[in-house]
C-alpha positions in Angstrom: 120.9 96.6 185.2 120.1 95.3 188.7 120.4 91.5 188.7 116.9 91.7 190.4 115.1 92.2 187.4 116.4 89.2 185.9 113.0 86.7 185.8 113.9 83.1 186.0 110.9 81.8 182.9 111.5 78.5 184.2 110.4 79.3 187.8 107.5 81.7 186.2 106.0 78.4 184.9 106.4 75.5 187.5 108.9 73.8 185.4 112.2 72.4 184.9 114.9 73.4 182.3 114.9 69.6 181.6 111.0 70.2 180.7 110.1 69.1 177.3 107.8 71.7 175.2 104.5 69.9 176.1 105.4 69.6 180.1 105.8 73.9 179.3 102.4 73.9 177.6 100.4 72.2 180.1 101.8 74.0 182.8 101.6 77.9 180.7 98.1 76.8 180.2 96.5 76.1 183.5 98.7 79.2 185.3 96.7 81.2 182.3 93.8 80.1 183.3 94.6 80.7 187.4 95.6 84.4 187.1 93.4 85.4 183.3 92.1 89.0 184.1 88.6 87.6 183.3 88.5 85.4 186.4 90.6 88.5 188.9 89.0 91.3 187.8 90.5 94.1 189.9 93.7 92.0 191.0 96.7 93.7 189.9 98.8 90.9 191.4 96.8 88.9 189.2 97.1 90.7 186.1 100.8 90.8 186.8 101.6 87.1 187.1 99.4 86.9 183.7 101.7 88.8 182.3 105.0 87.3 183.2 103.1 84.0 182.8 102.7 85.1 179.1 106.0 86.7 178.6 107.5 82.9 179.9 106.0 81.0 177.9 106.8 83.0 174.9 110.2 82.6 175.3 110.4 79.1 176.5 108.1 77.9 173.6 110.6 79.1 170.8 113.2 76.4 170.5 115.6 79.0 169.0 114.5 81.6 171.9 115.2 78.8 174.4 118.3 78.1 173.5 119.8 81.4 173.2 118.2 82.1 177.0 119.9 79.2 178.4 123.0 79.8 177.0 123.1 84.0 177.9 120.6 84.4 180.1 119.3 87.8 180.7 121.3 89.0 177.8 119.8 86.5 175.1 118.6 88.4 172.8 121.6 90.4 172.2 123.6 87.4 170.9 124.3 87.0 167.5 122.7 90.7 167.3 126.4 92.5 167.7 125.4 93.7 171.1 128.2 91.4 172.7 131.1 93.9 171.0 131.3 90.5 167.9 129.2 87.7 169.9 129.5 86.3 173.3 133.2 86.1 174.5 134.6 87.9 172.0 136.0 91.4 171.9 134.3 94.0 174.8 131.8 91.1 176.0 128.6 92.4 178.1 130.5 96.1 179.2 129.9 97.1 175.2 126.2 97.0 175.3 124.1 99.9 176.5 121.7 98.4 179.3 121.8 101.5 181.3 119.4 103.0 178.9 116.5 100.6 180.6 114.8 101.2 183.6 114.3 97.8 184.5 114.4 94.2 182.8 110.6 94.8 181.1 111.6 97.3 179.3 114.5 95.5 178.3 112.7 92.2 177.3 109.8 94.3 175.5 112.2 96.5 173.5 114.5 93.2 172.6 112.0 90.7 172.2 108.8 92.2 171.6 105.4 91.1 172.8 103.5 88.1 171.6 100.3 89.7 170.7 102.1 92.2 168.0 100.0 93.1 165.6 99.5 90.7 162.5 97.4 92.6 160.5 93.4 92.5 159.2 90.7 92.4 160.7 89.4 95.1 163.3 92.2 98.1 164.8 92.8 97.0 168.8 92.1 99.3 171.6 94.7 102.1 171.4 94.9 105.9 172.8 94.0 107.1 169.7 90.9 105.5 169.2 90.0 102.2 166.5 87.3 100.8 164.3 86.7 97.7 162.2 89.4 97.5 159.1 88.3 96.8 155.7 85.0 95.6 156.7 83.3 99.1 156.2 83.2 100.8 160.1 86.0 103.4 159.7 89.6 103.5 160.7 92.1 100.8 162.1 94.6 101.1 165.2 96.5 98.6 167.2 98.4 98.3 170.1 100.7 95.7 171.3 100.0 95.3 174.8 96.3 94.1 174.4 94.5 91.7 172.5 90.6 93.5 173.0 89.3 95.6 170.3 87.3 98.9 170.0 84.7 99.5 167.1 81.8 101.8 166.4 78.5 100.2 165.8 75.8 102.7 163.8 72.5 101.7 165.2 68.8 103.8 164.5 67.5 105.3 167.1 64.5 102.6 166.7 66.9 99.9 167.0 68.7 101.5 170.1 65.3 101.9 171.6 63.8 98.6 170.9 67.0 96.1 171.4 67.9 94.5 168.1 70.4 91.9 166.6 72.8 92.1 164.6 75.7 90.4 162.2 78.5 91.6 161.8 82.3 90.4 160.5 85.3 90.5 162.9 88.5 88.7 162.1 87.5 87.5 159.2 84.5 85.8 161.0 80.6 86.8 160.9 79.0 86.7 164.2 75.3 87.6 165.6 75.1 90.3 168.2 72.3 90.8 170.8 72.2 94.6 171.5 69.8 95.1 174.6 67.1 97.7 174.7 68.3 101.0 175.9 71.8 101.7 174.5 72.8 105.3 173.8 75.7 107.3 172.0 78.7 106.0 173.4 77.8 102.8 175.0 79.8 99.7 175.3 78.9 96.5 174.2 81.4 93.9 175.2 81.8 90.7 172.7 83.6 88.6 175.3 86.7 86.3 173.3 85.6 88.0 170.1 88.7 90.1 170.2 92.6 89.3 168.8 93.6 85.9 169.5 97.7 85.6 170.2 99.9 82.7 168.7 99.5 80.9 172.1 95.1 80.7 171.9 94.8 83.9 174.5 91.9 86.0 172.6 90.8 89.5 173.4 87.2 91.2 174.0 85.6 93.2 171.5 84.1 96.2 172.3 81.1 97.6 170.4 81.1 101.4 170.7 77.5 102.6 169.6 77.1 105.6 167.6 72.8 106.7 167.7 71.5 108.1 164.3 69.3 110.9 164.8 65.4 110.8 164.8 63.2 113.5 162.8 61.0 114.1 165.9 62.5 112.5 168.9 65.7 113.4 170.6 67.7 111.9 173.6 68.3 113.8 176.5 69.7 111.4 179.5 66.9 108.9 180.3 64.2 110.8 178.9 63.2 111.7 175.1 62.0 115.3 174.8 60.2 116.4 171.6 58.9 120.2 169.9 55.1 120.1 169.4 53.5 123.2 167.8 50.2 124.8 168.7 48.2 127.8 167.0 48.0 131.2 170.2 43.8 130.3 170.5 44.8 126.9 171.8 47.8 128.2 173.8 45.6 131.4 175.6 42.3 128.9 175.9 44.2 125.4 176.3 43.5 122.6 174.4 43.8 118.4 174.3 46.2 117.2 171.4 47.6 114.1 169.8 51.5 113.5 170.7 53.5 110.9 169.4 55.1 108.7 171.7 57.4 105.4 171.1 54.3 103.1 171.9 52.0 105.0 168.9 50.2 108.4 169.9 48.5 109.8 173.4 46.1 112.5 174.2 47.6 114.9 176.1 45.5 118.3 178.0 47.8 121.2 177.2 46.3 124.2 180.0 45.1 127.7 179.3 47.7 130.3 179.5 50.7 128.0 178.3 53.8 130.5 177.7 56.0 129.5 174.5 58.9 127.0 175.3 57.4 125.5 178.4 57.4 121.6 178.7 54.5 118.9 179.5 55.5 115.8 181.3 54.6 112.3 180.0 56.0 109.7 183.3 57.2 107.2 181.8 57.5 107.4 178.0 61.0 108.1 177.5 63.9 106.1 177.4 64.5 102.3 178.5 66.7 102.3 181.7 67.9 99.7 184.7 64.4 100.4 186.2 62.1 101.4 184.1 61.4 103.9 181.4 62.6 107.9 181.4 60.3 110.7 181.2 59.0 112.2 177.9 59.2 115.8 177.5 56.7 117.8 175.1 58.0 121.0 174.6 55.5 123.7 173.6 56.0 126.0 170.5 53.6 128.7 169.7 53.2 128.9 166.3 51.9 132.3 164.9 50.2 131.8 161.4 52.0 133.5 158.8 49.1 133.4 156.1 45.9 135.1 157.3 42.3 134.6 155.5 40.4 137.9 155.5 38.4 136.4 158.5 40.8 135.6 160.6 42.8 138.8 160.1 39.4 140.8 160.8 39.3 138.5 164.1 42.6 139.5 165.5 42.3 142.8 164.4 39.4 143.2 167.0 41.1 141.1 169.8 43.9 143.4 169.3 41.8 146.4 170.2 40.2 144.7 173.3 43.1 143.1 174.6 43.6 143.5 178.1 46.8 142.6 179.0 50.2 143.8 177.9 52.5 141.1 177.3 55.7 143.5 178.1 54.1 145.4 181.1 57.2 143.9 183.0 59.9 145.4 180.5 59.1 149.0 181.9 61.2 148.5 184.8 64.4 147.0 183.3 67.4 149.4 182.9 71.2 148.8 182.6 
């Protein structure tokens, strides 16, 4: 290992190795608040000296930790462990222990010595690759990684709820706690519970994310910003037009559907559809023929004589097609 990635803790945190443990608390502290990701968002030189900051203090606070770092150094955590060849001075020393195997002295520390937001169990799964969701409290599968303290979860809403804005309580961490979700959300959307998250030995706590999952609706659908909807119509309204009633998420509108209307084609209501930044999303009202399948012996006697003066032929255009 180069001895450039040995990290002096002491240095990391301002201090002395005379300092006592609350001269290495006040100082961990205010550098955490300095360089926290929260107040440097897209720093990386930030986010790095967090880190070391972190990794410092979590050695430094551990009297036992302390100890064995002053005495060995970069190499503390392999005394007493065997990986001296019998303990420090004693048989093949430092040339016994396999440090080539690290790339550099993170990996070494984070192999060795672990991180101080392991997991300790409960509560909701944290942010992994895999994917997470709240444990034991009823919201599906749990997850962790060690290298964050924020926390994914999936949040079932309505599709009224999702429309509307609503609040809700939930549990996380063994704690309940009232949510506002704003007006608008959709499948997949984040809702970020600042400090709601894991909390590390040293007071450090996570975010929890809210990952919204949208119930279906029997009659309206989502379809980017705007809500689209089927509404059918009997073929006299669709060859002589018509004014219907359609539904909408403020109650019902009148709404002129024109003569001729094909099957399939949409109407456009500005302005009814989904909640956005700026304003509402279009509603779409998609048009569906509907051919009666039970015909009294009038109406059957009524087609019947349409049918012999119709003048059009609906597949005049098929007779050019070929392959």
């Amino acid at each position: 290992m180069a001895s450039t990635d040995f990290k002096d803790y002491y240095a990391v945190l301002g201090v002395s190795r005379s300092a006592d443990a609350d001269e290495i608390k006040r100082s961990f502290r205010k550098l955490a608040r300095k360089y926290h990701p929260d107040l440097n968002p897209s720093d990386a030189v930030a986010e790095t000296k967090f880190k070391e900051i972190n990794e410092a203090y979590e050695v430094l606070s551990d009297s036992d930790k302390r100890k064995k770092y002053d005495q060995f150094g970069q190499y503390w955590k392999q005394a007493g462990q065997g990986g001296f060849g019998g303990g420090y001075g004693g048989g093949g020393g430092f040339d016994d222990a396999d440090f080539g195997r690290f790339n550099n002295f993170d990996e070494f520390i984070n192999e060795l010595l672990g991180r101080f937001n392991q997991p300790s169990g409960g509560g909701f799964g944290a942010r992994g690759p895999a994917g997470a969701g709240f444990g034991g409290g009823g919201f599906g599968g749990q997850g962790q990684t060690a290298t964050s303290l924020d926390q994914e979860a999936k949040l079932s809403l309505s599709f009224s709820d999702a429309f509307k804005g609503t609040r809700k309580s939930i549990r996380a961490n063994g704690r309940s706690i009232e949510v506002n979700i704003p007006a608008g959300v959709k499948e997949g959307s984040k809702v970020r519970l600042r400090g709601k998250g894991m909390a590390s030995a040293y007071g450090q706590k996570g975010d929890l994310y809210l990952i919204i999952s949208l119930q279906s609706h029997s009659f309206f659908k989502l379809d980017g910003e705007n809500l689209s909807c089927e509404v059918p119509i009997a073929p006299d309204e669709a060859a002589l037009g018509t004014q219907i009633e359609v539904p909408t998420p403020e109650g019902r509108v009148s709404v002129n559907v024109p003569a001729g209307i094909r099957s399939g084609q949409s109407l456009r209501l500005r302005g009814k559809g989904w909640p956005k930044r700026d304003g509402r999303g279009d509603q779409l009202v998609k048009i569906v023929i509907a051919t009666p399948k039970n015909l009294s012996d009038e109406e059957r006697e009524l087609y019947e004589k349409l049918q012999g003066v119709r003048s059009s032929d609906p597949r005049s255009s098929l007779e050019a097609v070929t392959l």
